[in-house]
N, C-alpha and C positions, 0 to 999 in steps of 0.2 A: 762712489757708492760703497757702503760698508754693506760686505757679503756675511760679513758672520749674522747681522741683524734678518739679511733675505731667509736666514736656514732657522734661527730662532720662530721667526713668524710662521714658518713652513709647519715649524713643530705643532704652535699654538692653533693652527687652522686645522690641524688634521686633529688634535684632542678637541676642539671645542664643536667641530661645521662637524665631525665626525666623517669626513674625507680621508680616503686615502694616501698615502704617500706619493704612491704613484701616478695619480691623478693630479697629486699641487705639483710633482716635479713636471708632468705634460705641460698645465698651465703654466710654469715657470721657464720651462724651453720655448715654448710658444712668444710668451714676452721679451726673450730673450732674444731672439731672432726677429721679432719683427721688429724694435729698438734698435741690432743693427743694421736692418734693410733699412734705417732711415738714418743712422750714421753715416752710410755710403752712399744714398742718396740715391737709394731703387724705389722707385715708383708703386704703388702701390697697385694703380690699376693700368701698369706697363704690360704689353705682350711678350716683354722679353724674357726670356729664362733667367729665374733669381740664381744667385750662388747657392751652391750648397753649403751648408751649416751643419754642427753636432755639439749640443749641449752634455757635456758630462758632470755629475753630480757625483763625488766620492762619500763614502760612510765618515770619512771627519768632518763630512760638511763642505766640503771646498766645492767650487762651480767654474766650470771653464766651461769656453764655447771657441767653438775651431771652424775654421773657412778654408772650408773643401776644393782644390784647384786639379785641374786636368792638364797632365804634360802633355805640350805639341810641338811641332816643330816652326811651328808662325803663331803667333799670337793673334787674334780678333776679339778679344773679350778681356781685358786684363782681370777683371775681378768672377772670371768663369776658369780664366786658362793660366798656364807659365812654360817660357818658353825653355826647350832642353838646354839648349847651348849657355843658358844663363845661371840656371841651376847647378851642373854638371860639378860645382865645387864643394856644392854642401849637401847634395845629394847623389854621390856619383853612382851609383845603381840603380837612378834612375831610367826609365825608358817610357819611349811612347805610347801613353793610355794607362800612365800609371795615374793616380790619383795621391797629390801632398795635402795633408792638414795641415796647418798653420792656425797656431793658439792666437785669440785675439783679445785685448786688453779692456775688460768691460771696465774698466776703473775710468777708461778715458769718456766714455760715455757723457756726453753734457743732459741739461737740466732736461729739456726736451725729449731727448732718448730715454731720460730714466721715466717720465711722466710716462709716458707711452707704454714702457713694459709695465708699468704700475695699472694703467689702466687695463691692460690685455686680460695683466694676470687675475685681477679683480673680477672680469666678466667671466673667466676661464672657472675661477672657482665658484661664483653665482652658478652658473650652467648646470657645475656637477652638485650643486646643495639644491636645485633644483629638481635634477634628476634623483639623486636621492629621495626627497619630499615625495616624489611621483609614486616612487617606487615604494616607499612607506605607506601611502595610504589611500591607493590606488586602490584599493580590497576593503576600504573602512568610511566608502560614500555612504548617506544616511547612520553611521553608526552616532553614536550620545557620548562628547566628552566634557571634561572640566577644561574653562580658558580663564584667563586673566588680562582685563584688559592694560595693553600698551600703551594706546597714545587713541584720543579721541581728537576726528580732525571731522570739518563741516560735512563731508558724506560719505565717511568712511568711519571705520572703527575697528584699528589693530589688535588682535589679540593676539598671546600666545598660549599655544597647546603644546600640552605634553613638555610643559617646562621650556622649551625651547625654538620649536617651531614656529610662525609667524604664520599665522590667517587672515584672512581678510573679511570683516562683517560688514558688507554694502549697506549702503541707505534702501533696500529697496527688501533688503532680508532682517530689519530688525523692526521689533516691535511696537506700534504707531505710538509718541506718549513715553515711552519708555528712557529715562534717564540714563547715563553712563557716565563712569569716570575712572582714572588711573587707578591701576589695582584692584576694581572691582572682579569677584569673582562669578563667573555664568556658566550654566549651563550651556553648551551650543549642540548642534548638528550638522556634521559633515556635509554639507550641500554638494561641493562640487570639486575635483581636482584634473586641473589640465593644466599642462605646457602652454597653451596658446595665449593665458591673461598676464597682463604687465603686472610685474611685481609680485605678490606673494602668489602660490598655483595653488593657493586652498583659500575656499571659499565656503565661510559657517554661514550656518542661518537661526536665527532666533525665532520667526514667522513663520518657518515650516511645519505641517502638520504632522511631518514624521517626529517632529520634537517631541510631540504629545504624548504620538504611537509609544517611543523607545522610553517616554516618562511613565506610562504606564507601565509597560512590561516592567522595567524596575520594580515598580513601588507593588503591584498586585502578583502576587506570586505562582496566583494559578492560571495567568497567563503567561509568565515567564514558564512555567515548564509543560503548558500546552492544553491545559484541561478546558481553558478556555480562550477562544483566537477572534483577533480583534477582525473584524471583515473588511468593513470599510469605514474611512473617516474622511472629514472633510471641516475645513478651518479658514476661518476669517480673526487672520491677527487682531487682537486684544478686542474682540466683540463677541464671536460665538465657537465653541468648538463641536461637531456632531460624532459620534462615534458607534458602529452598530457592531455589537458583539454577540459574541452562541458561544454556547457550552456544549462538549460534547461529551461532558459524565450529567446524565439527568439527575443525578441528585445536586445540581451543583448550578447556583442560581447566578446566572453570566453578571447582571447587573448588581446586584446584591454583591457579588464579588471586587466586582468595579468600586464600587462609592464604599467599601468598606463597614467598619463598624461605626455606627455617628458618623458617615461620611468622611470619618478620617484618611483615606485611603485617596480620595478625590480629591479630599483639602490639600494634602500634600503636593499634587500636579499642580494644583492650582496656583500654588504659595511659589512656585518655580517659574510660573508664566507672568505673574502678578507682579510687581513692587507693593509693597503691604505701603510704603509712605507716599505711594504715586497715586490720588485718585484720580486718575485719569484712565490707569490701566483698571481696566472693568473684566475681564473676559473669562465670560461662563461657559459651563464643559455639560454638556447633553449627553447623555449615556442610551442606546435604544438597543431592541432584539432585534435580530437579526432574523429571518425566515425563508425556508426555500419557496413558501409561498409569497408569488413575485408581488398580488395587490394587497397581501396583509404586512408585505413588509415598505410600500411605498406608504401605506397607512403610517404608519412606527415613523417613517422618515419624516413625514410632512406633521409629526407632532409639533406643540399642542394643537392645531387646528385638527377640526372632525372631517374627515375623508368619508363621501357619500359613495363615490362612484370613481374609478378607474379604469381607463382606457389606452393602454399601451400601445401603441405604434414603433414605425420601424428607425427612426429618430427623434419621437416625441412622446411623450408621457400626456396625456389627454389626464385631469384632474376634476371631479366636479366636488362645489362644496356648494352647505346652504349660502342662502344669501348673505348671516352673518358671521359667516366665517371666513369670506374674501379674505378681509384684512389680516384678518389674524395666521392665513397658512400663506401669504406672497410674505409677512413681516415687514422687522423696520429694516428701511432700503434695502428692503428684498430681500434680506439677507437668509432665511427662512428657508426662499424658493433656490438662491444661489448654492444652498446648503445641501437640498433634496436634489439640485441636479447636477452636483458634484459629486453625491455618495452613488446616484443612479447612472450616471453618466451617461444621462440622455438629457438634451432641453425637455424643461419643465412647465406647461401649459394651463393656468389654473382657470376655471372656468365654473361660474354657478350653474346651477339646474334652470332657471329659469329664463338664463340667457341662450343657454344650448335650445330647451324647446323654444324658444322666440324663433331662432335660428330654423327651426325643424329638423334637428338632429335628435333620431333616439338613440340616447345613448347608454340606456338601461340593456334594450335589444345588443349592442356594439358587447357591452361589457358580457353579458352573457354567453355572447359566442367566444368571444376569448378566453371566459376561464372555461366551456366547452374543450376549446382547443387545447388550454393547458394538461387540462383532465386527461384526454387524448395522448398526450405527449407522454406526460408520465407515467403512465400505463405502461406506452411503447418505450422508454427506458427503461422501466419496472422488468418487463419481458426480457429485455436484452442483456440486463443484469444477471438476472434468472439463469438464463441459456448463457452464461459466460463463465457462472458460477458451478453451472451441471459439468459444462465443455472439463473446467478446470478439477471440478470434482475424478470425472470419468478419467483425464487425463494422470491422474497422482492416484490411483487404482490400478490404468494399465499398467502404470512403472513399478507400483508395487508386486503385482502379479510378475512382472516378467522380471523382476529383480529375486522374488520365493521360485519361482521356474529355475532362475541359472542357478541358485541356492542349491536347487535340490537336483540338480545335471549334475551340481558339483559333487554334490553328496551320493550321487548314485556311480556316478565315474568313480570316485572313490573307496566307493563299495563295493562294485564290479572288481577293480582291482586286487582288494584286499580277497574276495572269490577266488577270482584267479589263481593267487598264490594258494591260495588251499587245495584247492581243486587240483593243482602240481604235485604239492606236497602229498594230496591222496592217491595222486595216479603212481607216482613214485613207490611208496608201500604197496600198491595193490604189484606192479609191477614182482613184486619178491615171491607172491602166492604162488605155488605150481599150481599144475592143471589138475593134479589129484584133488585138489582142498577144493575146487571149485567144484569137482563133479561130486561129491559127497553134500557139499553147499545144495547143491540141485535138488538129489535125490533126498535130504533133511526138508526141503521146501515143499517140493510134492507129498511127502510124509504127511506134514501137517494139514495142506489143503486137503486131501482126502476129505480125515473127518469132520473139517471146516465144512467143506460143503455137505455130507451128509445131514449134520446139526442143523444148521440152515433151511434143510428140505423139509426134516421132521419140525422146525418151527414155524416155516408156512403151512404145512399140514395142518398141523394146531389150529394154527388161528386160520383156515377156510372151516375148522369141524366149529372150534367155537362161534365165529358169525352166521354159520348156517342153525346154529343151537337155538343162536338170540330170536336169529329171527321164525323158528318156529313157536318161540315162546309167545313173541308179539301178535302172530298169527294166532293162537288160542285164547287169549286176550282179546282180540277184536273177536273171535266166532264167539263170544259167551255173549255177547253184549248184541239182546234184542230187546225191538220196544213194547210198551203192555199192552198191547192189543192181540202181537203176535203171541206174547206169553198166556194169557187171556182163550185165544183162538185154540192154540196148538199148545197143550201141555207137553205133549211126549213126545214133542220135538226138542226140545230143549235137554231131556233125558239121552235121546237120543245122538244128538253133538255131545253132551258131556263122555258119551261112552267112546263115542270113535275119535276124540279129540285124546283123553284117556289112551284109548288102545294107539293112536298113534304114538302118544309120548313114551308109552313101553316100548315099542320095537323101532328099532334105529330106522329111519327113512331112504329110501335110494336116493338117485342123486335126481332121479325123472319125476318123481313124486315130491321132491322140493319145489323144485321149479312150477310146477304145474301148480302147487299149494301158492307161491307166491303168484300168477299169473292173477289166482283168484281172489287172492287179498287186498289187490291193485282194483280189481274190477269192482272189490265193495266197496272200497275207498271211497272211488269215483261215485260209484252209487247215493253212501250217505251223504257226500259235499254237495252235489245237483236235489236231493231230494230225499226223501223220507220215504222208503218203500211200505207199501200201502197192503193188507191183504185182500185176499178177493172172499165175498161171504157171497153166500144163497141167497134169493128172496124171501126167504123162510126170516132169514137171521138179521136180514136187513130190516124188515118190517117189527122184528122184537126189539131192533135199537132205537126204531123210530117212535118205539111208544114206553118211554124209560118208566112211567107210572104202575108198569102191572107188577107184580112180583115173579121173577125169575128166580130160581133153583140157587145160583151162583151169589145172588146177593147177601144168603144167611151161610152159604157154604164155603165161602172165598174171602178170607180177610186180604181189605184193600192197604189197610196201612200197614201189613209188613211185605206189602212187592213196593209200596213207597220211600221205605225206609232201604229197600234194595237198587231202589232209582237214585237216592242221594249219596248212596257210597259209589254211582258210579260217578 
């Protein structure tokens, strides 16, 4: 066995499998040892205790492997033990329970042994290019990459990804119709990666509908950054594909997005699923809105047929259409209805109007009360929104209040302090004033309040003389003012107030004769707001009013219009 070849290949498997060194030298001790457990001829599925072994690999490359023995003093195992007394010349510092290595000559190895390590170390390195793979793309199920196919065999189809890797496209993940050949390059989809499948542990798919999902987000870009999100889809390799999307900027038209300009945007997905020289591969892409209302959006799903009536249940979708649109919403082999109760994921029950009433099912009444109920519901998550939004409102208010609160504890602590220190600083100085400066202090304070409050007395004085003034001015003002009957009546009564009204304004008033002036100015108040005091005449005088036609004395002696013009200035 040429070892320089084992270390070259060691090289080449850890550059190219992108393995560790330390991993092909496991593998390569591993091989190494079980090739000489079958040179000495230990059994594989023996009870007995194998030797011990130790493979050592140096940085020039060399490889040695040593069999590990246990000094005794009786031997029972030659290829476990060695006895002292036989030893004792090439080892004499030996003692009981030491352990000798002993180099062993892999060169002698026959054909059989080396097949055997060749095999070990082949499945040892599979193992760990396996766990690698795991561990690569363990995080990258459903992702969208480039493959190139390897080798097309009757139900299987190798490719490799990412240059290097090895996947596996089943008969049962590629597309029905769809041609292959060496070197061809495909789009694929991550399907599946485990440890448990024979042979390659990544499994693409061509058929899957996430192909579509992740060919869209590519191609349409305002689904790649979120403006618009695909909801649900659902796919029948190379026959139909459904896809129900919302935008969530209202200026921003979901489908209109989708199909592009000229549908250049959908042609693209399309041209990816397709073989443009396969007529065989046919399969058309359905674009639909998406709604939170749940019967206008099984309408949109069960397009083009016309949806009359919708009756949702607890795993069935109750469907009525006219009678000629049976066909047209179950589609060709179903595929239509398989379609609407993949994106609804509920089974899909399509049913005419005319066979439900035959039945005596009203299902007009059924549908009513459900979107009822909907109505209902949304309401009551409407509210709970509401109250979740206030909760969160109130709550980011308390924290700001009680965050300006310690703000300003901080700031007032702060402030306090900075007091403090003055308030030291002023006891300190006051501390140097003798007791003299303060009583002079005193006697300088009482000085000033003195005349302080004198001035003070003489300016309430003032103002009781002035509001006593006003208001005997308004009181002469009100006694002037009678009405023309009494003016009329009583001439030289009115002469008579103007005099004592007069003689009052000349001599200052006491304080008894104010008060009593106002008592009576209150009581005429009151007088003219209740009523218009009236005079009291004679029957003499009453009987001269009652006959205005004769001529009285006063009618050529009395001009009427200048006590008139005496009524409009008041």
């Amino acid at each position: 066995m040429d070892l320089k070849k084992i270390v070259s290949a060691i090289g080449a498997i850890e550059e190219n499998s992108n393995i560790s060194s330390e991993v092909i030298i496991d593998a390569l001790s591993e091989g190494l040892k079980t090739a000489y457990y079958r040179f000495i001829d230990v059994k594989k599925d023996s009870n007995l205790p194998k030797p011990k072994l130790r493979v050592e690999v140096s940085k020039k490359g060399e490889i040695k492997l040593y069999h590990i023995k246990t000094v005794v003093e009786e031997v029972n195992d030659d290829e476990l033990e060695l006895q002292l007394n036989e030893i004792v010349d090439l080892y004499p510092e030996a003692k009981i329970g030491d352990e000798i290595e002993k180099e062993v000559n892999i060169k002698s190895f026959g054909r059989k042994e080396i097949s055997n390590l060749k095999n070990v170390f082949t499945q040892k390195i599979k193992e760990a290019h396996k766990r690698n793979l795991l561990d690569k793309y363990k995080d990258k199920v459903d992702d969208i990459v480039n493959a190139v196919v390897e080798s097309v065999e009757d139900k299987f189809v190798l490719v490799k990804i990412d240059e290097s890797d090895l996947a596996l496209l089943a008969q049962r993940e590629q597309i029905p119709y769809e041609k292959y050949y060496d070197g061809q390059r495909l789009k694929v989809i991550i399907k599946e990666v485990s440890d448990k499948t024979k042979g390659a542990p990544i499994t693409v798919s061509r058929a899957s509908k996430n192909l579509v999902k992740r060919l869209f987000e590519q191609t349409v870009s305002e689904i790649y950054d979120g403006t618009v999100e695909i909801k649900a889809i659902a796919r029948v390799a190379n026959s139909r594909t459904k896809m129900a999307v919302y935008s969530k900027d209202p200026n921003v038209d979901a489908i209109g997005a989708c199909i592009g300009n000229r549908g250049s945007r959908v042609s693209a997905v399309i041209s990816e699923i397709r073989q443009q020289d396969n007529l065989l591969t046919q399969e058309s892409i359905d674009i639909i809105e998406w709604s939170d209302d749940y019967i206008e959006y099984v309408k949109n799903v069960m397009k083009p047929a016309n949806i009359i009536g919708v009756i949702p249940k607890d795993d069935i979708i109750q469907i009525v259409v006219e009678d000629d649109q049976l066909s047209l919403a179950i589609g060709k082999k179903g595929i239509n209805a398989q379609l609407a109760s993949e994106l609804l994921a509920k089974k899909v029950d399509i049913k005419t109007a005319s066979a439900l009433e035959e039945a005596g099912i009203d299902w007009q009444t059924e549908m009513a009360q459900y979107i009822a109920k909907e109505q209902e519901k949304r309401l009551r998550e409407a509210e709970r929104k509401a109250a979740e939004l206030a909760k969160a409102e109130a709550e980011r208010k308390a924290k700001e209040l009680e965050q300006y609160l310690q703000q300003k504890a901080l700031e007032t602590e702060e402030q306090t302090k900075l007091d403090d220190e003055k308030s030291e600083s002023v006891v300190d100085s006051h501390d140097e004033v003798t007791e003299k400066d303060e009583i002079k202090e005193k006697e300088v304070k009482e000085a000033v309040k003195e005349p302080e409050k004198e001035k003070i007395e003489d300016v309430v004085k003032e103002t009781e003389e002035e509001i006593e003034l006003r208001k005997a001015k308004i009181a002469a003002k009100a006694a002037k003012y009678v009405s023309k009957f009494e003016s009329l009546a009583d001439a030289s009564k009115e002469e008579d107030d103007d005099e004592k009204t007069t003689s009052k304004r000349k001599r200052k008033e006491t304080k008894e004769e104010i008060e009593a002036r106002e008592i009576r100015e209150k009581i005429e108040e009151l007088k003219k707001q209740e009523y218009e005091i009236k005079p009291e005449y004679t029957e003499e005088e009453l009987e001269e009013f009652e006959n205005p036609d004769e001529d009285y004395w006063y009618y050529d002696d009395i001009d009427f219009d200048e006590f008139d013009k005496f009524y409009d200035e008041e």
